[in-house]
C-alpha positions in Angstrom: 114.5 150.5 149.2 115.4 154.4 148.5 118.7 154.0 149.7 120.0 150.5 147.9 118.0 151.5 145.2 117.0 155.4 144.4 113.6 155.6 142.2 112.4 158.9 143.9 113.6 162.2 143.8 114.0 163.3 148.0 111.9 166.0 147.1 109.2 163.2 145.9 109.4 161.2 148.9 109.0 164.0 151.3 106.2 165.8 149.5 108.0 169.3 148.5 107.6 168.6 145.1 106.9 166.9 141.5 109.7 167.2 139.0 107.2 169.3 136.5 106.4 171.6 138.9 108.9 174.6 140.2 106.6 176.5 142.7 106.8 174.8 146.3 103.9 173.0 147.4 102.7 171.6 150.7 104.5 168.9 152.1 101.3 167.1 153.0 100.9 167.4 149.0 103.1 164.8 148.1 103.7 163.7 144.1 101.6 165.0 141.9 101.4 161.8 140.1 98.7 159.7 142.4 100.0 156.9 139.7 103.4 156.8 142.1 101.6 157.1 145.0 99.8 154.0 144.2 103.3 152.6 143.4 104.9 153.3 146.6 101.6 151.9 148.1 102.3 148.8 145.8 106.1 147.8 147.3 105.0 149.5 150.6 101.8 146.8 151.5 102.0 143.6 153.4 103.2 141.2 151.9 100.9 138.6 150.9 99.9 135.5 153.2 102.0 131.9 152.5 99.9 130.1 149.6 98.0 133.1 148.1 99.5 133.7 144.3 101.1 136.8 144.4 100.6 138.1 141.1 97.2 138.4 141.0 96.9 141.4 143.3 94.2 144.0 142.4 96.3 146.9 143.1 99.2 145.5 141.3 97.5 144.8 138.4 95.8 148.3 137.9 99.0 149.5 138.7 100.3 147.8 135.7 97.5 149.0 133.8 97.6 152.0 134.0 101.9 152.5 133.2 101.0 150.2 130.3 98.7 153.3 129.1 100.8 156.2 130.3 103.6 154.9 128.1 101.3 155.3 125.0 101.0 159.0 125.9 102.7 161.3 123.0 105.0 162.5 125.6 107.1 160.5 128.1 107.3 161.8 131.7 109.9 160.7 134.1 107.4 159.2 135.9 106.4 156.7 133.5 109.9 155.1 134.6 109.6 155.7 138.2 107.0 153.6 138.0 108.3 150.9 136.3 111.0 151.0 138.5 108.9 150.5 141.5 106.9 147.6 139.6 110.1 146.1 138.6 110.9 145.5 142.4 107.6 144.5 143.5 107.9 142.2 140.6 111.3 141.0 141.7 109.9 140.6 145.4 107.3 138.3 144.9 109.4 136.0 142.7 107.8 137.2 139.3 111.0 137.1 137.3 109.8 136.8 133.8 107.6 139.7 134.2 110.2 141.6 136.4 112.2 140.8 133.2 109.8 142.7 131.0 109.0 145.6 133.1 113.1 145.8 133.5 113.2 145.9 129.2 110.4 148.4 128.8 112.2 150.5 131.4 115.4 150.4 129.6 113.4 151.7 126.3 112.0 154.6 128.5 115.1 155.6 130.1 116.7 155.4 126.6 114.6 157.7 125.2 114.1 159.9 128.2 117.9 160.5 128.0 118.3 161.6 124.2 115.1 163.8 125.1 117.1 165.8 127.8 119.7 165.5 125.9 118.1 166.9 122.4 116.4 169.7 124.9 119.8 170.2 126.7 118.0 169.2 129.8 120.6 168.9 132.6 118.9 168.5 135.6 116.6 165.5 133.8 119.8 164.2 132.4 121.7 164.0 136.3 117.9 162.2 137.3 118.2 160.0 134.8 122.2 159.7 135.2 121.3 158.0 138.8 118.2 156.5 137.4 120.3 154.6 135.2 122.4 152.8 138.6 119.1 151.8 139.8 117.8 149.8 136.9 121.3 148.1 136.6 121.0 147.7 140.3 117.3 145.6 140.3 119.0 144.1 136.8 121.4 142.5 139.3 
């Protein structure tokens, strides 16, 4: 998925870092947001069995949970759209299109505002993030 599709930073998926953070960490670390790792847990599982309904998922659904909450924080973190980026494909995957449709919408809002943040803080290196950010959500739009 990372390579039609980027959603993590290389840095993210190999463990050397969180974009918050600027001292180097373990690589065994990984994120510091165990919210993505449940994400790339989410898209990375077996697929459900033929028959099952595939929305109802535990994992998917506290996954859902809990970016519904983190984007009622008072600050939004890149995060928060990483991982509606990776619910939008799991979404998209198991043939839930209207609520692929949703996640995609609430991730335009958050990218949106992520954007004029960097861009109000003169942020450059969130602003190139979000810059390729912005080709993935057109790409799962597609």
């Amino acid at each position: 998925m990372q390579q039609w599709c980027p959603i993590l930073l290389e840095d993210q998926i190999l463990g050397n870092c969180d974009y918050r953070v600027t001292e180097p960490v373990d690589a065994r670390d990984g994120p510091k947001t165990p919210v993505l790792w449940m994400a790339m847990w989410l898209v990375l599982r077996k697929p459900c069995e033929v028959g099952e309904n595939m929305g109802t998922s535990e994992l998917y659904a506290a996954v859902k949970q809990v970016h519904a909450l983190m984007q009622s924080a008072l600050e939004l973190d890149l995060a928060v759209l990483q991982i509606g980026l990776i619910i939008a494909v799991y979404e998209m995957g198991h043939k839930l299109r209207q609520q692929a449709f949703q996640t995609l919408a609430i991730c335009t809002a958050t990218l949106t505002f992520l954007e004029l943040e960097a861009g109000r803080k003169q942020d450059e290196d969130l602003l190139n993030v979000v810059g390729w950010l912005k080709a993935s959500l057109a790409m799962i739009d597609r």
